[in-house]
C-alpha positions as CSV (number, residue, x, y, z in Angstrom):
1,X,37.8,-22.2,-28.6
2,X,36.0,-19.8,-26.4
3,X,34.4,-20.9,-23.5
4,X,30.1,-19.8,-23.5
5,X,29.5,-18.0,-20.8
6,X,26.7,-18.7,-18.4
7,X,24.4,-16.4,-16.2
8,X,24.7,-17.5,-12.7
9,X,21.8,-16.1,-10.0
10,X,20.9,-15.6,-6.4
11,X,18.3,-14.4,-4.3
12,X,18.7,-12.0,-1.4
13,X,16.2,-10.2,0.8
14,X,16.0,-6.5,1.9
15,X,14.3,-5.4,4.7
16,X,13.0,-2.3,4.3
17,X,11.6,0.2,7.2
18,X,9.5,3.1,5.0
19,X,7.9,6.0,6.4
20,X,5.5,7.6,3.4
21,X,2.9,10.7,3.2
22,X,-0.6,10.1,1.2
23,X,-1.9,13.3,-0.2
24,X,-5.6,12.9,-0.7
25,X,-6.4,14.6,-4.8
26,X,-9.8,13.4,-4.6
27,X,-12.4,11.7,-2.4
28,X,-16.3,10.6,-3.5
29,X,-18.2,8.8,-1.0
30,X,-21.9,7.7,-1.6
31,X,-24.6,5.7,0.9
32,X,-25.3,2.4,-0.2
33,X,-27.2,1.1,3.1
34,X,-28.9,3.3,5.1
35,X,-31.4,2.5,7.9
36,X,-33.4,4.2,10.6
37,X,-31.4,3.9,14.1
38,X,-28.9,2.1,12.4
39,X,-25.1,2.4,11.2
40,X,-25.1,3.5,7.6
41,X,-22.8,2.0,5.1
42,X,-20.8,3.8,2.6
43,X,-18.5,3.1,-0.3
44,X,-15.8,5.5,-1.4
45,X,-13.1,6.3,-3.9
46,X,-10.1,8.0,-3.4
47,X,-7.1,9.2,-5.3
48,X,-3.4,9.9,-3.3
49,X,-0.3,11.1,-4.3
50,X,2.6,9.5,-2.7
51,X,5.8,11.0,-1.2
52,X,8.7,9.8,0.7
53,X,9.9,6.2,1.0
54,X,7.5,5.9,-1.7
55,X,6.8,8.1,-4.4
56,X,4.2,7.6,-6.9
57,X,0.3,7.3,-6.8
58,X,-2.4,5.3,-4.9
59,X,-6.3,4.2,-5.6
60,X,-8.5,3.2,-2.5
61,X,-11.9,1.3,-2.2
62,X,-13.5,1.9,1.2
63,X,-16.3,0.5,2.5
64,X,-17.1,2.4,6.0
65,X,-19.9,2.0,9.0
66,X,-21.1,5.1,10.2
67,X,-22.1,4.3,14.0
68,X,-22.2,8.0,14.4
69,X,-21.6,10.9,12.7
70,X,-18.3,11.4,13.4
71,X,-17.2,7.6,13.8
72,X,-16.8,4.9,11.6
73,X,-15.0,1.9,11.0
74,X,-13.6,0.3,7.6
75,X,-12.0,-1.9,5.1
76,X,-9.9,-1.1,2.2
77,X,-7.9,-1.9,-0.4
78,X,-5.1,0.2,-2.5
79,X,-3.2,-0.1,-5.2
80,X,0.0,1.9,-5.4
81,X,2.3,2.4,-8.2
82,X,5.4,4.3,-8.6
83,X,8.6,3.3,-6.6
84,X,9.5,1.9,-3.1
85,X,13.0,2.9,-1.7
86,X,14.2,3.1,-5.7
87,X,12.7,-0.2,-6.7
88,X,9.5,0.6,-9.5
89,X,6.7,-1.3,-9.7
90,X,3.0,-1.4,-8.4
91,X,1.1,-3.7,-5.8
92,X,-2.0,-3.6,-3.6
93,X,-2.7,-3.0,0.5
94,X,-5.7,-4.5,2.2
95,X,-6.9,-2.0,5.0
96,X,-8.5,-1.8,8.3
97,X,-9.5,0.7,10.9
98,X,-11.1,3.5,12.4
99,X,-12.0,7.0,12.7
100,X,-12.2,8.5,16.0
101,X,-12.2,12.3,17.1
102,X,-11.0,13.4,13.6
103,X,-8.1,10.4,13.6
104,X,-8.3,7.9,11.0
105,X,-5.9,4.7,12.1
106,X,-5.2,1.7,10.8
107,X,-3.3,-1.5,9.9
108,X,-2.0,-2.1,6.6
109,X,-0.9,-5.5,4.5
110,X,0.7,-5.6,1.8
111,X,-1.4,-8.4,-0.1
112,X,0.9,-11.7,-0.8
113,X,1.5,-11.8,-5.3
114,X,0.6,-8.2,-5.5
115,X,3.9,-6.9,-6.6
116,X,5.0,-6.2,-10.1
117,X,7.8,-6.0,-11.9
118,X,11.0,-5.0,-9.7
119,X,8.1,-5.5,-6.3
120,X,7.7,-8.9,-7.7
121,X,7.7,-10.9,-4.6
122,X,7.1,-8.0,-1.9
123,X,5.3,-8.6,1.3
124,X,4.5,-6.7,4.6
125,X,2.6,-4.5,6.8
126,X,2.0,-1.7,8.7
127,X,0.3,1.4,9.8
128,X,-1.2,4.7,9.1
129,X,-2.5,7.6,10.9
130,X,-4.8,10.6,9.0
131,X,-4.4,13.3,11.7
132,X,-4.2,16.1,9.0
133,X,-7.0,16.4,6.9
134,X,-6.0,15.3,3.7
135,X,-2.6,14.0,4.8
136,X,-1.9,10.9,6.1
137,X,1.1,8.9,7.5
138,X,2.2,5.6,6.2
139,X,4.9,3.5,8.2
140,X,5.5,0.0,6.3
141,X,7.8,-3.0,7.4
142,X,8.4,-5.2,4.6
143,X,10.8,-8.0,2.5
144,X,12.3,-7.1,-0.7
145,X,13.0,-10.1,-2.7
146,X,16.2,-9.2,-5.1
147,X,17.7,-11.9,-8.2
148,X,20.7,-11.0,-8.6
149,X,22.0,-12.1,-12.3
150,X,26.0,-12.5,-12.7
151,X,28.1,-13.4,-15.6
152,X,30.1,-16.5,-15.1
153,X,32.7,-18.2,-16.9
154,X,31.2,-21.6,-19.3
155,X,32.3,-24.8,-18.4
């Protein structure tokens, strides 16, 4: 008789160091709080496409204070799905920072149970700069969570 054979597994971690560029494809911001001699309060959308240490495509929510015309500060979150250093899968950033003589920098997190499918488990942070217009500079730091699934011999 044939022995059955069993499915044995472990769990390892990557750490991955990922540098990225966000092309913006499309930005709509709209006022939803505006006062007289005070900061006004946007909300916008945007669309990226994703090269580099990730490749795929990203959604953002901003919510921004104006305290000047050419400052603001803001919040965010993104959702990014495509692949991460060859691993596919989706999850979501939370965002903050601020623009400042045509910079736009910022701290990233990868939010904890975001991941999906092989980004189950991922986690993270890091930074971005939008020096470029349209383009801007990701730079992540994050833990890969791998199962690894062997065939074994049955008892």
């Amino acid at each position: 008789m044939q022995p059955n054979p069993m499915f044995v597994s472990s769990l390892t971690r990557s750490l991955l160091h990922l540098t990225a560029r966000r092309t913006v494809r499309s930005w709509t911001e709209t006022p939803y709080d505006e006062l007289t001699d005070a900061p006004t309060l946007t909300r916008s959308g945007v669309t990226n496409t994703v090269s580099g240490d990730l490749e795929g495509e990203s959604w953002e929510q901003y919510l921004m204070t104006y305290r000047s015309q050419t400052s603001c500060s803001f919040v965010s979150l993104e959702r990014f799905i495509g692949s991460l250093d060859g691993h596919r899968g989706s999850f979501v950033m939370q965002g903050t920072g601020t623009y400042e003589d045509g910079v736009a920098r910022g701290m990233l997190t990868i939010v904890p149970g975001s991941g999906t499918d092989e980004l189950t488990g991922l986690q993270g942070s890091g930074t971005f700069v939008a020096a470029e217009g349209r383009f801007s500079t990701i730079r992540l730091t994050c833990e890969l969570l791998h199962t690894l699934v062997e065939n074994s011999p049955g008892l």
